[in-house]
N, C-alpha and C positions, 0 to 999 in steps of 0.2 A: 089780661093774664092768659097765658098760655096752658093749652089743655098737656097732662103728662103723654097723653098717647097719640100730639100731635107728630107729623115729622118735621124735618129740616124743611124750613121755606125752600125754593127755588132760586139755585145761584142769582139768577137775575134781580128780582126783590133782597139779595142780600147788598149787592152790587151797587143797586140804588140805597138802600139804608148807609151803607159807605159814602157814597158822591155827598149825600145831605147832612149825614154827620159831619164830612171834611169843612165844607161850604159854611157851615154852623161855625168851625174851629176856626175855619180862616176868619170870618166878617168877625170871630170877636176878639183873636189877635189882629186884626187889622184895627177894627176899634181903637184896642187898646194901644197899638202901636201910636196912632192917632193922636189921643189923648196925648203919648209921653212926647214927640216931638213938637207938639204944638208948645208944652211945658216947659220941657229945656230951651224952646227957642225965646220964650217969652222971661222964664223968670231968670234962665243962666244968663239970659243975652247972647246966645250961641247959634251960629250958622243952622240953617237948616240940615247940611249933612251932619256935622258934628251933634246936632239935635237926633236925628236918627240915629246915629251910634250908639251914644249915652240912653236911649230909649228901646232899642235891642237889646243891649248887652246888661239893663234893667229888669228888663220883661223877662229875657231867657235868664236869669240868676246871678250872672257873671259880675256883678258891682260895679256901680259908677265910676266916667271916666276923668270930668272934670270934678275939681274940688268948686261946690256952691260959695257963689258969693255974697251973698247975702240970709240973714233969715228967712224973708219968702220962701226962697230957693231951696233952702232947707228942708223948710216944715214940703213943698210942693215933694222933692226928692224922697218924703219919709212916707209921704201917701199913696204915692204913685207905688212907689216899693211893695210896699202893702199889699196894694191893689196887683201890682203885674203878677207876687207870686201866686195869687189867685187865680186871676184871669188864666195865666199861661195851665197852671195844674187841670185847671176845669178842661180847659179846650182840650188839652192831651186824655184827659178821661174821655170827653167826650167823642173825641178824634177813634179812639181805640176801642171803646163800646161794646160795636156792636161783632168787633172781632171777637172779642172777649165771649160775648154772648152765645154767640155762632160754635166756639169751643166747646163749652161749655153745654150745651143742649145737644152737641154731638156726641161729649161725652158720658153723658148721663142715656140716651139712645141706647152707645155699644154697650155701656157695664148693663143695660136691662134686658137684651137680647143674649 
């Protein structure tokens, strides 16, 4: 917990809390990206690219591209859904953090001065 009459860190420890936050955001959209191509390629039966696609354009929101053919593929399409709009929302939270943070302790700073 932060004391109220600390100040701003120093750009450089902010700089690094950015690098480690991003690195965080990536490995778990990479994860998850991970996850969804392995899935389209197994249960759609679909190319590795085309796996990618449908596993992108999942994770980022955009709706599937191939119609599933089978129930596997289904119920896999309905979990993964699930899962990416999670995954992807957390990373972006946790992607933008410490920006937020950073705002926010400056601005409560200038209104007490």
């Amino acid at each position: 917990m932060e004391n109220k009459t600390k100040q701003l860190p120093h750009p450089k420890h902010f700089y690094n809390k950015i690098l480690r936050n991003a690195l965080a955001a990536t490995l778990v959209i990479g994860f998850s990206l991970g996850i969804g191509v392995v899935g389209y390629h197994i249960y759609f039966e679909l190319g590795w690219i085309d796996s990618l696609y449908n596993a992108s354009l999942i994770l980022t929101g955009m709706g599937p591209v191939d119609k599933a053919p089978n129930d596997s593929a289904k119920v896999f399409a309905s979990f993964y859904s699930l899962y990416s709009g999670v995954a992807f929302l957390t990373s972006v939270a946790v992607l933008f953090s410490p920006i937020f943070h950073r705002f926010l302790h400056k601005f409560r700073l200038d209104v007490e001065e």
